[in-house]
C-alpha positions, 0 to 999 in steps of 0.5 A: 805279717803284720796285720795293717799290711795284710790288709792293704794287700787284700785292698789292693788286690780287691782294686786290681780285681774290680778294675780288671772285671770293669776293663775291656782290654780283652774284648775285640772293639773295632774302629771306623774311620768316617769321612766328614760330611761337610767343611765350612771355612768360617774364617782363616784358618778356623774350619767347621766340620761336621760328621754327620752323626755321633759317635763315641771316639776321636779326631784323626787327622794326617797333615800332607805339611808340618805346621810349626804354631799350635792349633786349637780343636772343638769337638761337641755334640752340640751347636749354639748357632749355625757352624759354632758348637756350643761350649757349654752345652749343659746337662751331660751333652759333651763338648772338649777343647784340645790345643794341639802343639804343631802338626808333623808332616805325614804323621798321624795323630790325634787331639789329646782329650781330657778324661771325665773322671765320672765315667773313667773311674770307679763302677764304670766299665773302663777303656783299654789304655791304648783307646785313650780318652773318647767322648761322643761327638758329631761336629769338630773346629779347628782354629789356627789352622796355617796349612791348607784345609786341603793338606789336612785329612780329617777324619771321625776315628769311632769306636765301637763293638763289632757290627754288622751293618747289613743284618737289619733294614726297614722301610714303611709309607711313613718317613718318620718311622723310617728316620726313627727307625734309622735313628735308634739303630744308629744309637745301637751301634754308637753306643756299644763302644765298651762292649757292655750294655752301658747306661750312657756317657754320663756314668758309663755303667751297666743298669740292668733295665737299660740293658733290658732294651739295650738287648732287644734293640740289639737282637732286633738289628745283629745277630752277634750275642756276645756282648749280651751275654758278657753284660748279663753275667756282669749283673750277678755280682753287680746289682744295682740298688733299684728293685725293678732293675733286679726284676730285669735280669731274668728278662735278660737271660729268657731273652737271650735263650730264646734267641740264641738257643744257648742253655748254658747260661740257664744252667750255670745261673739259675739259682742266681736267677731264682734268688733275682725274683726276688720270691724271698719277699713274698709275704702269705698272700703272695705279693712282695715288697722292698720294704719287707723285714725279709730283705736282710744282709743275708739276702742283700749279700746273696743277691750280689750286692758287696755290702749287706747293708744295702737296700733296694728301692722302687724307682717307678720311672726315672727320674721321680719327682721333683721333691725327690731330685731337687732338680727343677723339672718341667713337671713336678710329679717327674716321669711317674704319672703321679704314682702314688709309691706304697710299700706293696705297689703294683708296678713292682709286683707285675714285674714279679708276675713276669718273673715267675711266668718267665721262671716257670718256662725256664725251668721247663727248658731245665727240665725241672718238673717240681720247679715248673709246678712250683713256678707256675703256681706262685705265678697263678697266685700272684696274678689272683691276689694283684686282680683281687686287691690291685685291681679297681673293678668299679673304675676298671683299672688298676690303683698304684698300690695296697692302700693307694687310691690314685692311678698312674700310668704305670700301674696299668701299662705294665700289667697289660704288657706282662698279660696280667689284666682280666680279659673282661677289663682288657678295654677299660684298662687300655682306655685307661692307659691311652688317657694318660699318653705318654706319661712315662719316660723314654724307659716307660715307653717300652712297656707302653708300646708292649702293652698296646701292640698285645692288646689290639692298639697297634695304631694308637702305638704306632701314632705314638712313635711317629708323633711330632706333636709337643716334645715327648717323642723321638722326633723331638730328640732328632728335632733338638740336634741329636744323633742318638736316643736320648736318655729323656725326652728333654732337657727339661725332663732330665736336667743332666740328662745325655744325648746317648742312651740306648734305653731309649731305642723302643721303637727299634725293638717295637718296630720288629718284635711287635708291628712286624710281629717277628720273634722267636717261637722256639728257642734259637728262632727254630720256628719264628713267630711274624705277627704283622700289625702293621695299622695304615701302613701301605708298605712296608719292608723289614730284614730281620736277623736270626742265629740261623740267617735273615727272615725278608719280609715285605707288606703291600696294601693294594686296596682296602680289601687286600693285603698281600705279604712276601716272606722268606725264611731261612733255611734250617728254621721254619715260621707261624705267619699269624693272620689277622682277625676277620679274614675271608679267603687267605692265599699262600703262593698262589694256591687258596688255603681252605682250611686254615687256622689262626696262622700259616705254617711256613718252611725255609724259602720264599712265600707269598701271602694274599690276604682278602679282607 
């Protein structure tokens, strides 16, 4: 055979087989038909529609009459002025034009949209064909319309993965926690549409840290797992290039054991997950670097990247500074706090502390003795050289990296989150980070509110989630017109930033997993873990989903000395209710508990807890 059709075989086959892994023919995508929340004639026969929310779809509309003369459609996410979208909405904010030729009586039809070649080519996870072109949109226009508003259904055609709107509820004294909460939740669901943990509309690619929290707001409000474990496997042939992000896939996969209880995916990719690590580029004092001489073609081609040539970099936070984006941001060091990138840094080696931690307790579940120990003393010796030569003791704090002499944010947040700081500069490092607010990005702000709700500042974390102050909150998401977490906390932040992004739903996942404090202690939530941390809080009440059902749990402050607390657990799995510090009598259904711990056993059913301060 001659050797040029070879390979333009191999090629096509190559093509073929991208495009099938990227496609989601095959996985159960649902559409919801949702009715249109208000109608405004504007003038004859041009009608403004909104839908409420956002989703990722299409207009359908059934007309009761035909209409010969054409008729043009707007849909958008966004308006200029009150009942108009904006056509021009900037960043990667979504708008589409659509004529129509005429309307059928009786026959259902949609507006023909034009693709966005960025996320419907190439990496991007692709839609079936029968889907057609879907952008995300809340508002639509019709222009032209002859027939009455009245003849015309309209309707919000959403696509989305599987859901279970029902599994997860929360509602607190604080409205703007609830509308966040509401909010992030909402932005789970609307951008499932592939049935991958996708980045966002721009590029509709999986990125493993956007996934990482795509995850943890998932588990915190369905208990349907499927969609995590097929974006996991994604990534063990489709790194991508930041080396913080290959420091995610663990988390990934702990994650999803722990919730799921479900080994076969530990076992089938472990040694993937060890070479994820990145342990390959330790040098003698146990610390890594993306810079190192180590990080050959072998390695790269090893780690799932389809050329050799490829090269990881630290990303700190995104985006980085303006020399770096040519883009003119509103701050010129970006999201980074200023962090000064050195070639061993800090950020990136405690994320390679957590992986090894989290690698020692998933080769326990593999009962890998001889990995265990191998595991738990790299993880030991990393810990010691980041306190030894990162760690500013004079100051208190950490500095971004060997040779550095300046500290950002990040430096400090993620060793606090990931339990690295000596217990002797735990305040100092936390008065540190509280110095610095919100200094990171919407991505940042999962590993900031980790590390102040595991450190004693759930109230300071709390405030940080309702703030209404400046425009680096969620607030101001909603406050711009948005549905959906978006990608940055402005456009001034982000310049082609959109208006979808599930990496920024951190107080979905914070909400449940750290100031409710539930989590699963043991894998597949066997026994669930609640930590209340509730700060000024005077009631609160969560559902929260498990593999084995829904743990109910309501909070009521009835006076400044008594906190009384209603758990049901359900049945097949137990929880430790962890008390709070300072207690002097403690109540478990009405009966005193004499000798307690640190926290409550409780079996399946309904408790009720008093806690006398």
């Amino acid at each position: 055979m001659n050797k040029h059709i070879s390979l333009l075989i191999i090629l096509v086959v190559a093509y073929l087989n991208l495009g099938a892994q990227n496609s989601t023919d095959k996985i159960d995508l649902e559409s919801s038909l949702i009715q249109p929340k208000n109608i405004i004639k504007i003038s004859d026969g041009h009608y403004f529609i909104d839908f409420g929310k956002a989703f990722f779809g299409n207009v359908e509309i059934t007309p009761k009459a035909g209409q010969k003369d054409s008729l043009v459609f707007h849909l958008g996410e966004k308006l200029d002025s009150e009942f108009h979208i904006d056509r021009n909405p900037g960043a990667t904010i979504r708008y589409r034009k659509s004529k129509m030729s005429g309307l059928i009586a009786n026959q259902t039809t949609l507006p023909e949209l034009a693709p966005y070649k960025r996320n419907t080519t190439g990496a991007a996870i692709l839609l079936p064909d029968s889907v057609g072109t879907i952008i995300p949109f809340r508002y639509c226009e019709i222009e032209n319309l002859k027939i009455p508003i009245e003849d015309l259904q309209i309707k919000q055609k959403a696509l989305h993965y599987k859901f279970n709107d029902d599994a997860a509820t929360f509602s607190s004294s604080n409205k703007m926690m609830d509308s966040i909460w509401d909010f992030c939740k909402h932005t789970i669901k609307a951008t499932s549409f592939t049935g991958y943990y996708v980045d966002g509309d721009r590029e509709r690619i999986p990125y493993e840290a956007d996934a990482y929290i795509n995850q943890l707001s998932h588990y915190s409000v369905d208990n349907n797992y499927e969609m995590a474990k097929r974006t996991n496997e994604y990534f063990i042939d489709n790194p991508t290039w930041p080396t913080e992000w290959l420091l995610h896939t663990v988390l990934m996969f702990y994650t999803d054991y722990m919730y799921t209880a479900d080994i076969a995916p530990l076992q089938k990719y472990y040694d993937n997950l060890k070479l994820k690590t990145l342990m390959d580029l330790e040098r003698a004092d146990g610390l890594i670097s993306s810079k190192s001489p180590k990080f050959t073609e072998a390695l790269a081609l090893k780690l799932g990247f389809k050329k050799g040539s490829k090269k990881i970099q630290d990303i700190i936070d995104w985006p980085p500074a303006q020399k770096d984006t040519g883009w003119k941001l509103a701050t010129a060091e970006g999201e980074r706090d200023g962090y000064e990138i050195v070639p061993v840094n800090t950020a990136i080696n405690s994320f390679y502390y957590y992986n090894l931690k989290l690698m020692t307790e998933i080769a326990g579940f593999l009962d890998k003795k001889e990995d265990v120990a191998f595991f738990k003393q790299k993880a030991e010796k990393v810990k010691e050289t980041i306190n030894t030569k990162l760690l500013d003791t004079q100051k208190g704090y950490y500095i971004d990296g060997e040779g550095s002499t300046h500290s950002a944010l990040h430096a400090n947040m993620l060793p606090l989150a990931f339990d690295l700081v000596p217990e002797e500069h735990i305040a100092s490092v936390t008065e540190f980070v509280k110095s610095r607010g919100m200094a990171c990005s919407v991505y940042g702000s999962q590993y900031l509110l980790e590390g102040l709700y595991k450190n004693g500042e759930a109230q300071y974390a709390a405030d940080l989630i309702t703030s209404t102050t400046g425009d680096r909150n969620w607030w101001n998401m909603m406050n711009v017109g948005s549905t959906m977490a978006m990608e940055a906390w402005d456009l001034k932040y982000k310049p082609n930033s959109d208006w979808n992004h599930a990496w920024g739903t951190a107080p979905l996942n914070v909400i449940t997993r750290y100031m409710w404090g539930i989590k699963p202690k043991t894998a597949g939530f066997k026994v669930a873990q609640i930590e209340p941390q509730l700060g000024d809080l005077s009631f609160s009440s969560i559902k929260a989903p498990t593999k084995n059902g829904f743990i109910l749990a309501e909070f009521k402050k009835k006076n400044d000395k008594t906190d009384v607390y209603y758990i049901t657990i359900p049945n097949n799995m137990s929880a430790e209710f962890i008390l709070p510090k300072n207690v002097k009598k403690v109540f478990l259904n009405n009966k005193k508990v004499k000798n307690y711990d640190s926290y409550l056993n409780l079996k399946s059913g309904e408790h009720v807890i008093r806690i006398d301060h």
